[in-house]
C-alpha positions in Angstrom: -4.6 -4.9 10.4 -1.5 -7.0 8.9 0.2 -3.6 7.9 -0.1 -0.8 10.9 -0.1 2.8 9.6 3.2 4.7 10.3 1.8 8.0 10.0 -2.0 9.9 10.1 -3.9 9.9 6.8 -4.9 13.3 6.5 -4.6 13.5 2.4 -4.2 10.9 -0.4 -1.6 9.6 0.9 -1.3 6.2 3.1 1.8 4.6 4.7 2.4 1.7 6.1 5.1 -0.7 7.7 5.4 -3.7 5.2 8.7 -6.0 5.3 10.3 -6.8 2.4 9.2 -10.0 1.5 5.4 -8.6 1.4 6.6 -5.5 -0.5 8.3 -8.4 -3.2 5.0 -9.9 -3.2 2.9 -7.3 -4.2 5.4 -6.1 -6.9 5.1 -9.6 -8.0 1.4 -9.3 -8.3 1.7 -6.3 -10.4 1.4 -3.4 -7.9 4.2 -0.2 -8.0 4.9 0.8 -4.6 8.1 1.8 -3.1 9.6 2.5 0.0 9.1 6.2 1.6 12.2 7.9 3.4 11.2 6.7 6.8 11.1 3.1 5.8 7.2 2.7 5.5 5.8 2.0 2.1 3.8 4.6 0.5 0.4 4.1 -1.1 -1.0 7.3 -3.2 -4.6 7.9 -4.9 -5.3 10.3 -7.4 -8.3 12.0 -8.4 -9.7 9.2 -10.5 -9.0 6.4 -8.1 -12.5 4.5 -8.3 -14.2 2.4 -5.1 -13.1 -0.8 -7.2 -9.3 0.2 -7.2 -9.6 0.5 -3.5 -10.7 -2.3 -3.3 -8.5 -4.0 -5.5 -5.0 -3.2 -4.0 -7.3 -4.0 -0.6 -7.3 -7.5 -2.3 -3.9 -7.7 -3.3 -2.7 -6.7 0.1 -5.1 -9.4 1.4 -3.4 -12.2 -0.8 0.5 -11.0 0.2 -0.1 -11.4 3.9 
């Protein structure tokens, strides 16, 4: 996985550790995601994320590696 977990997903919440040149790169490509107090960067769903979003920002994070 090119961006480890930093902490247990037990909710809607993911985090990872991203530098900040991969972080630039997906804001380029449209994404908002920010940096969580600990460093990691934060990735939150919400009741009407769909299967397709998934696996869109899992095809965005694909193209930043």
């Amino acid at each position: 996985m090119p961006f480890a977990l930093t902490h247990p997903v037990e909710a809607n919440a993911v985090f990872v550790t991203m530098d900040e040149a991969a972080l630039q790169r997906l804001h380029a490509a449209g994404w908002f995601v920010y940096r969580f107090i600990d460093d990691s960067v934060r990735f939150m769903c919400n009741w009407s994320t769909t299967p397709e979003n998934v696996d869109e920002i899992g095809a965005a994070l694909a193209d930043i590696r």
